[in-house]
Steps between C-alpha positions, in 0.01 A plus 500: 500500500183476298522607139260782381218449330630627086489374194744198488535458884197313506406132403208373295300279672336398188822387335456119379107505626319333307157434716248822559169334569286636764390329794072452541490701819128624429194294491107516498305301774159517609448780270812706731794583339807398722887443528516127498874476374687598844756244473579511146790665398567839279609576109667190369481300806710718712429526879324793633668745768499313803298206356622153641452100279290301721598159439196264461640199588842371596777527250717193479838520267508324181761197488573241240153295539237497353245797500222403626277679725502561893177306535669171300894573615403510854180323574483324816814696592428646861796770684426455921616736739483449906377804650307632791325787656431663781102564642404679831311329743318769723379438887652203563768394792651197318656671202466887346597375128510142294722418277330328201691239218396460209611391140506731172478289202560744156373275191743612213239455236246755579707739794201365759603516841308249757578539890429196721522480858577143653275371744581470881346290706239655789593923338097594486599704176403476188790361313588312164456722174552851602509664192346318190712401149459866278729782381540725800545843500732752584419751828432871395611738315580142310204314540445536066824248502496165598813265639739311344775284544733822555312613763619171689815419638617334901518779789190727295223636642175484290152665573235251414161690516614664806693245650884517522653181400851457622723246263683321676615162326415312126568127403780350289298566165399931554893494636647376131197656305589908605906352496395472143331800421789672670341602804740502825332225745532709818591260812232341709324615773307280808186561597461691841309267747166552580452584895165329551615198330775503752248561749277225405810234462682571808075429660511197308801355629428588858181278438704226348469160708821433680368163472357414191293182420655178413450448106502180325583504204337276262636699141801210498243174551313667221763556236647158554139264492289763300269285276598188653171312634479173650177320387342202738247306465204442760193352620260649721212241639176701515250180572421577835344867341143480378519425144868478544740265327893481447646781275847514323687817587848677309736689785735771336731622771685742349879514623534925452289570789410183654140523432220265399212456274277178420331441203240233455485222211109470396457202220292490241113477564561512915175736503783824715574863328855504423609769729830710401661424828435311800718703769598800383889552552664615846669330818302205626515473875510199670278560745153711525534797706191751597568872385761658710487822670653835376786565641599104607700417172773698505880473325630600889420417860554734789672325814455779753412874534619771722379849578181696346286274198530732216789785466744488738445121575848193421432188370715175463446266215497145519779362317399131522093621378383309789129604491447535141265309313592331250315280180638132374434548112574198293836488341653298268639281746133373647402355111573172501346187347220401717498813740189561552430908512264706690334728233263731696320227661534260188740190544720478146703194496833549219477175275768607207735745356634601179827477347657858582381414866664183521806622363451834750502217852756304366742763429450739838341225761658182351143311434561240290156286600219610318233235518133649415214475737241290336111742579270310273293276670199282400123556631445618850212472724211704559522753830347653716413843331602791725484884474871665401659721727389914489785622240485838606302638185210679568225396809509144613096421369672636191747319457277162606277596232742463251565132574162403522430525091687580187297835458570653835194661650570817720378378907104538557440763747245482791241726308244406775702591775610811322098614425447432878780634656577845233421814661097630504397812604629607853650106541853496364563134642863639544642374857765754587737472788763724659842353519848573608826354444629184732899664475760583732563805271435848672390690134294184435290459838344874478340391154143442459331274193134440380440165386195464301355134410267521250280160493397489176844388382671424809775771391738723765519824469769707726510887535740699730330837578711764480615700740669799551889556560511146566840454163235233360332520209083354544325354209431159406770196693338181332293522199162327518571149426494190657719435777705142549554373812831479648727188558370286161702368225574724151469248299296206597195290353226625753314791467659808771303633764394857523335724739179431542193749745532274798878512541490891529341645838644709772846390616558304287838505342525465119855475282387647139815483298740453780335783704361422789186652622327544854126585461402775765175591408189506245249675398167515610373356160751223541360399808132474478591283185698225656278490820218466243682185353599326796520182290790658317654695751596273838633765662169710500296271600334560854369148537861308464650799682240487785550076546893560485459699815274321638724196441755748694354617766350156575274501797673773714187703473522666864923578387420608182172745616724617801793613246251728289356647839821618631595686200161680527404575842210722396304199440355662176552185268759702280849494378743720308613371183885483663385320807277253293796396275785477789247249690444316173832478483576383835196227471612348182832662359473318170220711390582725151428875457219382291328304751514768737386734303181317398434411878523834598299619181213230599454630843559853459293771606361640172242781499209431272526617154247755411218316289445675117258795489262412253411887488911575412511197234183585337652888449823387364300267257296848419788684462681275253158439324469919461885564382365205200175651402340194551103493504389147342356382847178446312644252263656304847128464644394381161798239424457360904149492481546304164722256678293458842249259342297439830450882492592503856762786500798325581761363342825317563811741570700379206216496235471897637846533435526360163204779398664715623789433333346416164323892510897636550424667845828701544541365861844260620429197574575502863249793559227329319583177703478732823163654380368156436559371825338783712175484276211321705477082404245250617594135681631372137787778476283684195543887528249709406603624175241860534616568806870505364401654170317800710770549709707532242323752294659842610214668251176428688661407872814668547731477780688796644861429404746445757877520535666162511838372520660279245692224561842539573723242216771352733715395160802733710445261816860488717361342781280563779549793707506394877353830568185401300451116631208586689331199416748239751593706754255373763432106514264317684648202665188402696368387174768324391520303859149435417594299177812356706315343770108550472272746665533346812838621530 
């Protein structure tokens, strides 16, 4: 029952009050007068209705210590919790939420909170520092407050900036630290599993081997001989080397990992660099081996397989590694006093040891004989100087350079051949050839290859077209360079052989790189070059081709006449191209594509190219003449009647063309060749520079102009379209009997 409200029922608040200041609730900023005291309290201190302390910072009870601040008491003094929380995954099968764990460190010194997410291998999320070290605050209505180390405690949920942190766990120190602040540790809590983590481990252990690899382990031979090196002493004899002599080498084979490295002792005033290192360390084979395949070493060999390659398909291992291929390294058991060792290619024979070595063979093999190999020897003959071997180091004229001086020169190139042989104008003195693979291979038979052979350099250039739908990709297959032939040594002390123009013609078969090559065809280009150089091409020349036949046939004239009758019984003197090569073929079956081919290109049928209309050249000349502007034909008279000194109007064709030239007449070369040559000349070859000049001048005689076709660039050449080999489909053997036996025949 309440008392009421009369004198002496009622208690004075102000009794024993001895504080009546007022708070500063009212300010002026910006000119604006404004309550800027909300949180300050009323008359004396005293609380305001409904008014609440808002702790700034955690509030730690005072003990017997010392009092020093949070910042000093607690420095480097961090609480962690164990927590997790929950995110939605949307529109995906595998899993409809993940479970995320993370760590919430609380630093007592400053009440910063720092959230860190550990990473996982292969998540695709950005993990690590979630939220960054700082005073967080608390969600609304409370977001003016911050946490502190009340708000924390195992089994709590916490809002982090939207994000519901679930407590579920704290070490041995945050355990005894709230213990001591009185706070009742509440019991621990596991983390719920993840289900795509489950996912993706129960995935990874279905792809788990069910027979793993065989390991070696080497961690034991390491720990027990790490830093232990055996040092030898050897002698390699370099005399037979140009400017070679004998050389004192220092083997370190190091015990740890039964490797090898060879340092070499220079003397004083011996006129060599003093290189760091000889050999640089690794295993030393005992033998030299060419580069093996991928795919060939391998840690296991397959005996047998059953069923479908690929999925689906059983396999059985061989146990005993019958078919695997294996590499002799040196070990420490092949170092012996006067072993001699194979050091890629160089013979090192062991002459001494040290101490530790000594003591190493006679304590694990038993040695007790250590007599040194005496190397030294007096004065030795003069030799016979011979190259070295190729070392594998850049080209082989490179490398030969290099031992011809001590300032190595780089190789001279063939600068005249190059100037003669580099394309000019419309002549690209490229040789190109269509080729195909020489494979049992089904994908590889279909495929189709340009070979180019460019003569100024003698380089190969391969290029697959591409086609289509075919799974291949086209581009370049051999970059230009020269091309070694096959079946010749690595390493030896005379110069390889490469491709040269005269071992590349139709059907012949080539091996660039290990490929082998069948030429089918060539282009036109191609073969008006080599049967213009019969000299370097054998197998387009008529003359030895004709006297091989003729050597053939023999004199079986009436036989021979008789055999080309019945395959045309029109009597009209003419073959097919088919028929002509099956006889060829039947006559002499050692013939090549190439020879064929320029037999039946010799005595083909070929209708006669249409001679150059002066009238069309002289209008093209015009036309390019009118796109320029150019009118100095005035000056041209003047300059060629300066140089005709007889005063005879002609002049030799290159003295016109230089003039020309030296006026800048905007005309190629090749067209001004062309106009040259169908200008009038006398018996001496000298045109008549007027004429030209006249005919030229599109000012004073003009020339209607005339359509024209350019010529077609055949850089995109795939070879020759059967449909469009006009030029040897008919061949005339009567003329070629005629060259076989006579006219009388």
């Amino acid at each position: 029952m309440a008392l009421p409200f009369l004198p002496g029922n009622s208690f004075n608040k102000n009794l024993g009050k001895t504080k009546y200041h007022l708070s500063h609730h009212f300010d002026t900023k910006n000119d604006v007068t404004m309550m800027v005291g909300e949180e300050r309290p009323g008359i004396g201190g005293e609380l305001l209705r409904g008014q609440k302390v808002k702790p700034r910072s955690s509030v730690f009870p005072r003990g017997n210590g010392s009092n020093l601040p949070a910042w000093v008491a607690f420095d480097r003094q961090v609480m962690c919790f164990d927590a997790f929380f929950q995110e939605a995954v949307h529109e995906k099968r595998e899993e409809q939420f993940r479970v995320r764990n993370c760590k919430i460190y609380f630093y007592l010194e400053d009440d910063s909170i720092q959230v860190i997410e550990p990473r996982t291998k292969n998540s695709q999320i950005p993990q690590g520092t979630l939220i960054r070290r700082h005073r967080v605050p608390k969600p609304p209505p409370n977001d003016d407050e911050f946490y502190t180390i009340e708000d924390f405690n195992v089994g709590k949920e916490i809002s982090l900036y939207s994000k519901v942190f679930k407590i579920t766990n704290c070490d041995e120190f945050t355990r005894n630290f709230l213990r001591k602040l009185g706070v009742k540790v509440n019991v621990p809590d596991e983390n719920p599993a993840d289900p795509y983590t489950k996912y993706r481990k129960s995935m990874d252990e279905s792809m788990q081997a069910l027979r793993p690899y065989e390991k070696h382990d080497t961690l034991k031979q390491f720990l027990d001989h790490d830093r232990q090196v055996l040092r030898f002493f050897c002698y390699w004899d370099d005399t037979d080397s140009m400017f070679g002599d004998p050389r004192e080498m220092v083997l370190h084979y190091f015990l740890a990992d039964d490797t090898i490295e060879i340092r070499e002792v220079i003397s004083p005033n011996s006129g060599r660099d003093a290189a760091p290192m000889f050999l640089k360390r690794g295993k030393l084979p005992k033998n030299i081996e060419s580069l093996r395949q991928p795919g060939e070493i391998t840690d296991r060999t397959v005996l047998n397989v059953f069923g479908p390659t690929g999925h689906g398909g059983r396999y059985i291992l061989d146990s005993l590694k019958t078919g695997a291929v294996r590499t002799d390294f040196y070990k420490d058991s092949d170092l012996t006093l006067g072993s001699v060792l194979n050091v890629w290619g160089r013979k090192y024979i062991i002459c001494d040891l040290d101490d530790f070595t000594k003591e190493y063979y006679r304590t694990k093999y038993g040695i007790e004989d250590f007599n040194t190999v005496s190397y030294k020897k007096g004065g030795y003959g003069g030799v016979e100087r011979q190259w070295p071997p190729y070392n594998g180091w850049g080209s082989e004229e490179d490398s030969l350079c290099s031992c011809m001086g001590l300032l190595p020169k780089p190789p001279k190139r063939d600068f005249i051949k190059f100037m003669e042989k580099d394309r000019r104008g419309l002549d690209s003195n490229v040789l190109r050839f269509l080729a195909r693979m020489d494979t049992s291979k089904p994908i590889d038979q279909d495929r189709r290859f340009i070979i180019s052979y460019f003569l100024s350099d003698d380089t190969i250039l391969v290029f697959e077209p591409p086609v289509r739908n075919s799974g291949i990709i086209g581009g370049k297959f051999l970059e230009r360079t020269r091309v070694k032939k096959p079946e010749q040594p690595l390493y030896s002390t005379q110069m390889s052989e490469y491709y040269l123009s005269s071992d590349l013609f139709v059907g012949a078969r080539v091996i660039f790189n290990s490929h082998v090559f069948l030429l089918i065809d060539a282009d036109e280009y191609a073969f008006r070059y080599m049967e213009s150089c019969p000299h370097e091409f054998p197998k387009a020349n008529i003359e030895s081709i004709i006297n091989r036949l003729r050597g053939s046939v023999g004199k079986n004239k009436d036989e021979v006449k008789s055999f080309f009758m019945r395959n045309d019984p029109e009597g009209s003197g003419v073959l097919g191209y088919d028929q002509f090569v099956s006889l060829l073929k039947q006559v002499d079956s050692s013939l090549t594509d190439q020879e064929i081919m320029t037999l039946a290109r010799f005595y083909s049928e070929r209708p006669s190219e249409d001679a150059i209309d002066s009238r069309k050249l002289f209008a093209i000349i015009q036309e390019q003449l009118r796109k320029r502007n150019y009118e100095g034909f005035s000056k041209l008279i003047e300059d060629c009647q300066q140089h005709d000194q007889g005063k005879q109007g002609f002049l030799d064709p290159e003295t016109v063309r230089t003039v020309l030239h030296a006026h800048h007449v905007p005309l190629p070369d090749d067209l001004l060749r062309a106009g040259i040559a169908m200008t009038p000349a006398n018996e001496r070859g000298e045109v008549q520079y007027s004429a030209l000049i006249n005919q030229m001048n599109w000012r004073d005689a003009p020339v209607p102009p005339m359509q024209y076709q350019p010529i077609v660039d055949d850089s995109q050449w795939q070879g020759t379209n059967q449909s469009n080999k006009i030029s040897v489909s008919r061949i005339c053997y009567n003329v070629l009997l005629e060259d076989f036996f006579g006219k009388s025949s």
